[in-house]
PDB file with SEQRES, HELIX, SHEET and CRYST1 records, atoms N, CA, C and O in Angstrom:
SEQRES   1 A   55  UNK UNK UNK UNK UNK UNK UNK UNK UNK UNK UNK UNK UNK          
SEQRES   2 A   55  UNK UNK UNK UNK UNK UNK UNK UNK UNK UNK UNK UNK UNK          
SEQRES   3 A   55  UNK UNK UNK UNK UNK UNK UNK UNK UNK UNK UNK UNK UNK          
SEQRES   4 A   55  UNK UNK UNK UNK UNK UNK UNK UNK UNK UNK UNK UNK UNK          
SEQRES   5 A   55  UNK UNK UNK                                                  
HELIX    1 AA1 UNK A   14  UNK A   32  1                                  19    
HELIX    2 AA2 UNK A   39  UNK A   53  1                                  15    
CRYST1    1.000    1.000    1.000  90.00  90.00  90.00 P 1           1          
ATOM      1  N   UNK A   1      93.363  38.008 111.600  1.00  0.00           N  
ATOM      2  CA  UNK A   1      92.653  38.937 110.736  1.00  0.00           C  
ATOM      3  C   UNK A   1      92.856  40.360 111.258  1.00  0.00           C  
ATOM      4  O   UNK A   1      93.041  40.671 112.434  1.00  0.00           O  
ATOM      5  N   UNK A   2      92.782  41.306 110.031  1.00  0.00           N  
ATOM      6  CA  UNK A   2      93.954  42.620 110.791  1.00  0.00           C  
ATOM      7  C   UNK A   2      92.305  43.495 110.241  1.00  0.00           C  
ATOM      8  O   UNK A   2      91.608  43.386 109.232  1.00  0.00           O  
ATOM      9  N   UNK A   3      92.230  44.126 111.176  1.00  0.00           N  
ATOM     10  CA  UNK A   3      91.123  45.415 111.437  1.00  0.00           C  
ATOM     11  C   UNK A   3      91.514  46.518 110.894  1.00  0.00           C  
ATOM     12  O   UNK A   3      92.591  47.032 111.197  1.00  0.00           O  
ATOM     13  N   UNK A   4      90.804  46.962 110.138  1.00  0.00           N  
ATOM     14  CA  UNK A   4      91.166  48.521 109.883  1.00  0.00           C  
ATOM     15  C   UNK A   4      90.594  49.652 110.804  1.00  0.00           C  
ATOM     16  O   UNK A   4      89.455  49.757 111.259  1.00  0.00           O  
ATOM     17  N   UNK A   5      91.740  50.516 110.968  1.00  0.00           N  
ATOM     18  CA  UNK A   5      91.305  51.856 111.946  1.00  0.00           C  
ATOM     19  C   UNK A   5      90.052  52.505 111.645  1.00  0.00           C  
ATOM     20  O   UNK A   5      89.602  52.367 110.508  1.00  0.00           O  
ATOM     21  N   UNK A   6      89.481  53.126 112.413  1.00  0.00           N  
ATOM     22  CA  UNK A   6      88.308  53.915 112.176  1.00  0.00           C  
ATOM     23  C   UNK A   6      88.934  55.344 111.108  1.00  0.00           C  
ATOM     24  O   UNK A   6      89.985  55.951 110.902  1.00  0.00           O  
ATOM     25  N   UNK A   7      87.572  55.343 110.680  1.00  0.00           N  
ATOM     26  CA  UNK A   7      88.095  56.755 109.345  1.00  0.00           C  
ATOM     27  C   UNK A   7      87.867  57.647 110.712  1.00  0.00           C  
ATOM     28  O   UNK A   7      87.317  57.504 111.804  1.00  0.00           O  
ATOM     29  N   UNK A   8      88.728  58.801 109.898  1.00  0.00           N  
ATOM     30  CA  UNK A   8      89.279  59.963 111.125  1.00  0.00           C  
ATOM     31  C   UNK A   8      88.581  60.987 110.721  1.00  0.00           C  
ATOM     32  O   UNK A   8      87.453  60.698 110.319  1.00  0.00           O  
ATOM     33  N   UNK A   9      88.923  62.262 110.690  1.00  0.00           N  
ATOM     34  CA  UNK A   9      88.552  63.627 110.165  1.00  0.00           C  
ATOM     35  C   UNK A   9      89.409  63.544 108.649  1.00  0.00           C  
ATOM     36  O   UNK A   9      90.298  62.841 108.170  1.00  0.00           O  
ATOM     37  N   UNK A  10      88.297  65.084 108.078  1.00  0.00           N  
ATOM     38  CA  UNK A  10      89.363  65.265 106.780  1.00  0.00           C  
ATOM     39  C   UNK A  10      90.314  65.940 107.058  1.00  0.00           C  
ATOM     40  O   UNK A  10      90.531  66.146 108.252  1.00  0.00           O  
ATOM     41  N   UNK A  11      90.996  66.379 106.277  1.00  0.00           N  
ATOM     42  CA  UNK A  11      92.751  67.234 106.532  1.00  0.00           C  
ATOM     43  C   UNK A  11      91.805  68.589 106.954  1.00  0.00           C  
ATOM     44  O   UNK A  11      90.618  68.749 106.668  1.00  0.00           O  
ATOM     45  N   UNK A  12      92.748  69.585 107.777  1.00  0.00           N  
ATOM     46  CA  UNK A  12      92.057  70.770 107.363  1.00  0.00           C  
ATOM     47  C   UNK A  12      92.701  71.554 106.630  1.00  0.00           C  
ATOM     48  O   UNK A  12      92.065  72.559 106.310  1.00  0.00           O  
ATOM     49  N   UNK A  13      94.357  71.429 105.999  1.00  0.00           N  
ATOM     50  CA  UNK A  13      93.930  71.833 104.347  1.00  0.00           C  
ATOM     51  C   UNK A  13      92.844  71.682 103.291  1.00  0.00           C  
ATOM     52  O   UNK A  13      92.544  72.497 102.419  1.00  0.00           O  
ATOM     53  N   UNK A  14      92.289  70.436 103.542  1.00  0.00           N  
ATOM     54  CA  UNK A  14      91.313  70.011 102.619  1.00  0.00           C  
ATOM     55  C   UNK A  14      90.258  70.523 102.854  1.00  0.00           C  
ATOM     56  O   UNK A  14      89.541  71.148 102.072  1.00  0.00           O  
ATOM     57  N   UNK A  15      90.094  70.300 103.922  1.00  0.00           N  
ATOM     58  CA  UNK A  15      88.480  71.179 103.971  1.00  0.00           C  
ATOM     59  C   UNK A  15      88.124  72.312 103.873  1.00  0.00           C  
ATOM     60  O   UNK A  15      86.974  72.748 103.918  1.00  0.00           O  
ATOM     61  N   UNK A  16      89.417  73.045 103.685  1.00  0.00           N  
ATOM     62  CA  UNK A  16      89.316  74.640 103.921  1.00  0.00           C  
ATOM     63  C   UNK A  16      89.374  74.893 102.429  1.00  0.00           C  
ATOM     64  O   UNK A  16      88.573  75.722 101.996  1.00  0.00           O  
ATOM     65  N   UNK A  17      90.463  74.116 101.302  1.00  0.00           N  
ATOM     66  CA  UNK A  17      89.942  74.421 100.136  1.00  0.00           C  
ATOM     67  C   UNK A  17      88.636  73.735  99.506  1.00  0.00           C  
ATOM     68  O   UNK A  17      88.055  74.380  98.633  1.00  0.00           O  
ATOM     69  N   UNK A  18      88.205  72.680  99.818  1.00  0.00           N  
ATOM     70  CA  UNK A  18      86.797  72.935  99.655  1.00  0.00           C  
ATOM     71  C   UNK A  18      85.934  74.037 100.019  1.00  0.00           C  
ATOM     72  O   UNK A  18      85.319  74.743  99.220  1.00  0.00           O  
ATOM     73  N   UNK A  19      85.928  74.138 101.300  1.00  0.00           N  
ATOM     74  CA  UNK A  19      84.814  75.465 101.760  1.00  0.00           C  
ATOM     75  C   UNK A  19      85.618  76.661 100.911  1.00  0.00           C  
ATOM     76  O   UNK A  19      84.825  77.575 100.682  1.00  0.00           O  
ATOM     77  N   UNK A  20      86.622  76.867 100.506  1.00  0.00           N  
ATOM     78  CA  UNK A  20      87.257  78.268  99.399  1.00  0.00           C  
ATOM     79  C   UNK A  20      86.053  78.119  98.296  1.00  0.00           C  
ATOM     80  O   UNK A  20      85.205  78.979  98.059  1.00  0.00           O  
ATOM     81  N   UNK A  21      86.165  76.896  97.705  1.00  0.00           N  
ATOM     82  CA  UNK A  21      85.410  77.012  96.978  1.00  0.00           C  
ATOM     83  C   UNK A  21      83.961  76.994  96.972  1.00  0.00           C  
ATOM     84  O   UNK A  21      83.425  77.768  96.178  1.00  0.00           O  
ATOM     85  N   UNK A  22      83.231  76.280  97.682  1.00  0.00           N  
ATOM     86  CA  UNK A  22      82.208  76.155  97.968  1.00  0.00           C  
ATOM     87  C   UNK A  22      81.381  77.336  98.112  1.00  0.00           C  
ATOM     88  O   UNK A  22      80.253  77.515  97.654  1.00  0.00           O  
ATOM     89  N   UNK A  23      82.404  78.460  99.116  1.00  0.00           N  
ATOM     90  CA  UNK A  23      82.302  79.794  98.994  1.00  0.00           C  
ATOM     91  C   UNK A  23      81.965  80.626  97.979  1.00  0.00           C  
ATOM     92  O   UNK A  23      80.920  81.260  97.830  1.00  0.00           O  
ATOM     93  N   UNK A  24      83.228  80.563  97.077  1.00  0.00           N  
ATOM     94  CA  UNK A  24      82.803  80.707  95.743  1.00  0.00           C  
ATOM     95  C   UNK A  24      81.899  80.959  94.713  1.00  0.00           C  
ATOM     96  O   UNK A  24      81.519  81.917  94.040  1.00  0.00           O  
ATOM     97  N   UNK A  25      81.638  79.491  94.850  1.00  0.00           N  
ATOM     98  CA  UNK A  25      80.217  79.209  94.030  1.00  0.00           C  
ATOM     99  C   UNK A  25      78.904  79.981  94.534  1.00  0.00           C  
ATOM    100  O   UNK A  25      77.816  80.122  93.975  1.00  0.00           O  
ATOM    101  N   UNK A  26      79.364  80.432  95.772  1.00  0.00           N  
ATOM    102  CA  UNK A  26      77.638  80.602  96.884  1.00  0.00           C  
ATOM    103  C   UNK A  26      77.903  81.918  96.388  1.00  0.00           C  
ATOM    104  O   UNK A  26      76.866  82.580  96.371  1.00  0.00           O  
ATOM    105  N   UNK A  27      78.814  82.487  96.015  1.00  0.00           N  
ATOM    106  CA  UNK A  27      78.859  84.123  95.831  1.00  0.00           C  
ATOM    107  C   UNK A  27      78.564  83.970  94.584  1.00  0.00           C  
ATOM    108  O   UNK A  27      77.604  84.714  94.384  1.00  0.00           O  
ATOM    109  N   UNK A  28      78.851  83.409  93.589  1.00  0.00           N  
ATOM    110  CA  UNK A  28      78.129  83.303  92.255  1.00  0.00           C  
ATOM    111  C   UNK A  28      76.800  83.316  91.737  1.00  0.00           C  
ATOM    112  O   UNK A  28      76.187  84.092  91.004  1.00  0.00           O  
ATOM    113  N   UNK A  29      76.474  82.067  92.415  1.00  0.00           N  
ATOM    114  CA  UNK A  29      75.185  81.900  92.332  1.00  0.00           C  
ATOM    115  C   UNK A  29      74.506  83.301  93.132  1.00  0.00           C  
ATOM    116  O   UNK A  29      73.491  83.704  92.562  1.00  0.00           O  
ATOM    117  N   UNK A  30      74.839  83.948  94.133  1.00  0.00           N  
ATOM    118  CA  UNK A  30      74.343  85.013  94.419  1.00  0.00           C  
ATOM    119  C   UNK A  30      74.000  85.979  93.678  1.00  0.00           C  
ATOM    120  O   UNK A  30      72.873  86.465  93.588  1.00  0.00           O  
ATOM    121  N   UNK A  31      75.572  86.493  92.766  1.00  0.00           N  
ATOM    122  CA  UNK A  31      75.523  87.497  91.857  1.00  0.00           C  
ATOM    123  C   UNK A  31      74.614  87.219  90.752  1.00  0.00           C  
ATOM    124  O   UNK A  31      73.878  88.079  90.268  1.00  0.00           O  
ATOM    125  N   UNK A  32      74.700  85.445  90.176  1.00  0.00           N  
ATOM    126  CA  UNK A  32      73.215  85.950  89.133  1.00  0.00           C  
ATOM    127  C   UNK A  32      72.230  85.912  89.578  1.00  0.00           C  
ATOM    128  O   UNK A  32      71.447  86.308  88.715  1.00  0.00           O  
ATOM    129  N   UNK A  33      71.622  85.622  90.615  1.00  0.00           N  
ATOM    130  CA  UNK A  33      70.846  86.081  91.337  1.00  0.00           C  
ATOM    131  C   UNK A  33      70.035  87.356  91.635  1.00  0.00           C  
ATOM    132  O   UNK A  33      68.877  87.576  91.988  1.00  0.00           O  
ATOM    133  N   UNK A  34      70.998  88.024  91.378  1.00  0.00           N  
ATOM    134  CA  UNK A  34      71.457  89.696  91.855  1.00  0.00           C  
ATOM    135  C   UNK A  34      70.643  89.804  93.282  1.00  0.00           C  
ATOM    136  O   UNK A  34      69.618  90.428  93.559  1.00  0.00           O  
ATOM    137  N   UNK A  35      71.700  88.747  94.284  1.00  0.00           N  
ATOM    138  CA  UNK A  35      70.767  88.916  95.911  1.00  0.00           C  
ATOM    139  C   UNK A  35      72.312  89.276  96.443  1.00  0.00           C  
ATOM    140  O   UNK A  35      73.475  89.151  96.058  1.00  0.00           O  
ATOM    141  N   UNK A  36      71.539  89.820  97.617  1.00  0.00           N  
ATOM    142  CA  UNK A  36      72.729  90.013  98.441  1.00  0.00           C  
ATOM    143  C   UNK A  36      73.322  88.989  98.754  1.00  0.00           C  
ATOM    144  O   UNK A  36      72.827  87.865  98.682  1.00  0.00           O  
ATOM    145  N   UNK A  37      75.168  89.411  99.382  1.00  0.00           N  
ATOM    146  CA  UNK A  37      75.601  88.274  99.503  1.00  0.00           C  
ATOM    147  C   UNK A  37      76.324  88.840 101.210  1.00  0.00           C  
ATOM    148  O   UNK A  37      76.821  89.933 101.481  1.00  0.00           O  
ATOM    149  N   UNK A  38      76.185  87.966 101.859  1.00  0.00           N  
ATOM    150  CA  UNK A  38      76.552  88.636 102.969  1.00  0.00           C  
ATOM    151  C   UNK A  38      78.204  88.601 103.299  1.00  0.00           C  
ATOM    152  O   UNK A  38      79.069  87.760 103.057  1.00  0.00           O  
ATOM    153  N   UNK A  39      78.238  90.273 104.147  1.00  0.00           N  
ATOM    154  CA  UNK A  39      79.657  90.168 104.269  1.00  0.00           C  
ATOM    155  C   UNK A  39      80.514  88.979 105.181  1.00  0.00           C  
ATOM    156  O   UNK A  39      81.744  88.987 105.125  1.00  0.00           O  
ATOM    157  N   UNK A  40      79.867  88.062 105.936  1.00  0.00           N  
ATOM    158  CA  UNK A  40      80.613  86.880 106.743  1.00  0.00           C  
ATOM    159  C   UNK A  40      81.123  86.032 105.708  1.00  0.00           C  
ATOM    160  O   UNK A  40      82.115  85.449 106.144  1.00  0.00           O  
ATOM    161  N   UNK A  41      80.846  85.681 104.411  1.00  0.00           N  
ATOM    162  CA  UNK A  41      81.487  84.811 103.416  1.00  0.00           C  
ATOM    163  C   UNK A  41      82.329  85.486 102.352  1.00  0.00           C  
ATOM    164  O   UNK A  41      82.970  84.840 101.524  1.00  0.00           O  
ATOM    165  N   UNK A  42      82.299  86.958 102.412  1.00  0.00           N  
ATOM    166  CA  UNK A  42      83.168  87.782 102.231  1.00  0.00           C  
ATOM    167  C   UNK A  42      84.899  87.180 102.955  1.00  0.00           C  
ATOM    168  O   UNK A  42      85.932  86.874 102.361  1.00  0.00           O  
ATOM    169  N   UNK A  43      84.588  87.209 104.347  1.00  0.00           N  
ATOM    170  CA  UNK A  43      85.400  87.559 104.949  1.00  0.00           C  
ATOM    171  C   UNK A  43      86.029  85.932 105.737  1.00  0.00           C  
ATOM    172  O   UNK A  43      87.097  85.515 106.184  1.00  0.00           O  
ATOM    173  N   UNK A  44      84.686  85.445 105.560  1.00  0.00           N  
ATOM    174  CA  UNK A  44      85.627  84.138 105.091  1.00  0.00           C  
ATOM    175  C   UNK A  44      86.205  83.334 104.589  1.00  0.00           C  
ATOM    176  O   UNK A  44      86.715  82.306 105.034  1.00  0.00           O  
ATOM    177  N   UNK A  45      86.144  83.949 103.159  1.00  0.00           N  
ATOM    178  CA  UNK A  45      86.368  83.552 101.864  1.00  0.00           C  
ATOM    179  C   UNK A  45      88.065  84.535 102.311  1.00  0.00           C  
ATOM    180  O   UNK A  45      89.080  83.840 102.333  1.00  0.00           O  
ATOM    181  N   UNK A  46      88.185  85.770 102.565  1.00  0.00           N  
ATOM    182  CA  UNK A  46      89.337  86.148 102.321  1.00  0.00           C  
ATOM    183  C   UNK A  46      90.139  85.460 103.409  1.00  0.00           C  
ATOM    184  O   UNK A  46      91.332  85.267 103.177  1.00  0.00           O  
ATOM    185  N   UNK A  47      89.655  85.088 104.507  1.00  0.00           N  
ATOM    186  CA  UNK A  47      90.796  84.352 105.615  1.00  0.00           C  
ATOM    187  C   UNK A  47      91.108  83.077 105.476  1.00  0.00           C  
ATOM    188  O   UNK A  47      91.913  82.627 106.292  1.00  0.00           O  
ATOM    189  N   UNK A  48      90.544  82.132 104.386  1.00  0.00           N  
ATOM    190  CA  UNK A  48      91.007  81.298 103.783  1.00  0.00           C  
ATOM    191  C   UNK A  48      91.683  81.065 102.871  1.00  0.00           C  
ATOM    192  O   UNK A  48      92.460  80.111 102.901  1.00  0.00           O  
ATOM    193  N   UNK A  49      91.556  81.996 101.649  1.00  0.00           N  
ATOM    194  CA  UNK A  49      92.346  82.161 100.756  1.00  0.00           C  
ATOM    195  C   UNK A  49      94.042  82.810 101.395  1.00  0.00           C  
ATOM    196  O   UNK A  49      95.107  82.536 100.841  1.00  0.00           O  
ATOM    197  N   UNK A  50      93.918  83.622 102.554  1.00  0.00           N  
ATOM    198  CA  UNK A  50      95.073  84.512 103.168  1.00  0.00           C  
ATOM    199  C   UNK A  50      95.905  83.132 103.709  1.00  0.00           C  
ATOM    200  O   UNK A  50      97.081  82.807 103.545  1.00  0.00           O  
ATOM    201  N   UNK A  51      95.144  82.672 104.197  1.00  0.00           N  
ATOM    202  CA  UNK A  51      95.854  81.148 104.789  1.00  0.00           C  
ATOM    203  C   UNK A  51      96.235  79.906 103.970  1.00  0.00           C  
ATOM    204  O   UNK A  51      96.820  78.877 104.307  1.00  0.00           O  
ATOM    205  N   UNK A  52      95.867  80.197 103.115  1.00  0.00           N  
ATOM    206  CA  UNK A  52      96.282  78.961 101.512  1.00  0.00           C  
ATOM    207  C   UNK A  52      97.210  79.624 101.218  1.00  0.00           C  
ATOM    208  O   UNK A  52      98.286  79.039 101.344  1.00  0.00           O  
ATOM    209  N   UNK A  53      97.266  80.821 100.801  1.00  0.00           N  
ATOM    210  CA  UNK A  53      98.660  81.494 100.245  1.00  0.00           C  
ATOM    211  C   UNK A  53      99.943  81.536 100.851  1.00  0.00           C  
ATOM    212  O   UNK A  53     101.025  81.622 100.270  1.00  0.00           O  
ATOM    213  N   UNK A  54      99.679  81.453 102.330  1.00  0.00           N  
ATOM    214  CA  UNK A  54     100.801  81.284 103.262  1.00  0.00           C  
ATOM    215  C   UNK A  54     101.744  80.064 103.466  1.00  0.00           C  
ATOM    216  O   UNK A  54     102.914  80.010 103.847  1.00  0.00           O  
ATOM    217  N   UNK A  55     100.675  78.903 103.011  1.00  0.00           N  
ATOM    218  CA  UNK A  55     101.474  77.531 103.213  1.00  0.00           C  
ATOM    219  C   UNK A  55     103.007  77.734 102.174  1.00  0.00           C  
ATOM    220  O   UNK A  55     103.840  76.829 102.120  1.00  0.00           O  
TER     221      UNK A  55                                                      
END                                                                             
């Protein structure tokens, strides 16, 4: 009887376009909001997207 491997991590392509988006949405929901949105998801929103474009 053959065992299956333990589940591993996700890709971190994958997770990074999830969190792109996830991002996203959090800045959305901000704007109708009309709350601030802070500049760290600014800026991590752009160093992910900078790094998707590169592949």
């Amino acid at each position: 009887m053959t065992t299956e491997p333990p589940l591993g991590v996700i890709p971190k392509w994958l997770h990074d376009e999830r969190r792109t988006e996830d991002i996203a949405a959090a800045i959305e929901r901000r704007i109708s909001a009309r709350s601030e949105i802070p500049l760290e998801w600014f800026e991590e929103y752009n160093n992910l997207i900078k790094h998707q474009v590169k592949k």
